[in-house]
N, C-alpha and C positions, 0 to 999 in steps of 0.2 A: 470713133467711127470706124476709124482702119477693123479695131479688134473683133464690133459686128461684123464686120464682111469676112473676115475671115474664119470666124465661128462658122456663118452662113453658109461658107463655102466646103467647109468641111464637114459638117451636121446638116446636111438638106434636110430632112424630116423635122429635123428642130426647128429650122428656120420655118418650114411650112405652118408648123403646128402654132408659134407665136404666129401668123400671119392668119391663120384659120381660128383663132383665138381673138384676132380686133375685130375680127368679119362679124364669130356670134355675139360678141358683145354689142358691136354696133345694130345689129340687128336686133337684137333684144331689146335695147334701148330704143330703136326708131320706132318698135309695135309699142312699147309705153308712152310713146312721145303723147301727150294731148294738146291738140294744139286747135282751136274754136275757130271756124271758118268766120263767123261772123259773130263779133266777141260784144257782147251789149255796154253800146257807149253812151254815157249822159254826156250831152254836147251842153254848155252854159247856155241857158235859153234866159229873157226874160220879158214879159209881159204886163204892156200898160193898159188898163182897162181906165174909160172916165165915161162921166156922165155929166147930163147936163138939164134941168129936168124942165120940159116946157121950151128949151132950143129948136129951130130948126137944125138941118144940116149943115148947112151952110154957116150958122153961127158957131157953130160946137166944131167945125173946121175951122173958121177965124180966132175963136175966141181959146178952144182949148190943144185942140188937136198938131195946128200949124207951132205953136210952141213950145210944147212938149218936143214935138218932133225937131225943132231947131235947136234944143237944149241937147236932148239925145246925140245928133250928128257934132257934139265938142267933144261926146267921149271918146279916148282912146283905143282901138281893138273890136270896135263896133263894123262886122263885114257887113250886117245887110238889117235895111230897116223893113220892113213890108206889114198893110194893112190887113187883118183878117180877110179872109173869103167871107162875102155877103154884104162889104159894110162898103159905102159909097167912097169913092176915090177923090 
């Protein structure tokens, strides 16, 4: 470290020029840089569809829905359970 500074200090223009030399490089490099503002991510989704044919609502909540769904909430790593838009709560 001593022997750079004293190169430095004796060769100013040398010193500049390796200094003026990380500058273009770095610059060259940060205009190739690509980097995706908003980079497209598959998030693990998964989807139960059931039927029940001739149920009311109300059955096909008792009989399918409430169970499924209580099986669902033992798994591990499940953040959010939620009912499609349009379909009765």
């Amino acid at each position: 470290m001593r022997k750079l500074a004293e190169i430095c200090i004796r060769r100013p223009v040398f010193a500049s020029m390796i200094v003026l030399t990380l500058v273009v490089i770095g610059v060259a490099g940060y205009t190739k840089l690509e980097v995706d503002r908003f980079p497209a991510v598959d998030l693990p989704t998964v989807r139960v569809g059931t039927r029940l044919a001739g149920a009311s609502p109300a059955e096909m909540e008792a009989q399918v829905s409430q169970p499924i769904e209580e099986a669902l909430n033992t798994i591990e790593g499940i953040k959010e359970i939620a009912t499609p838009r349009g379909s009765p709560d």
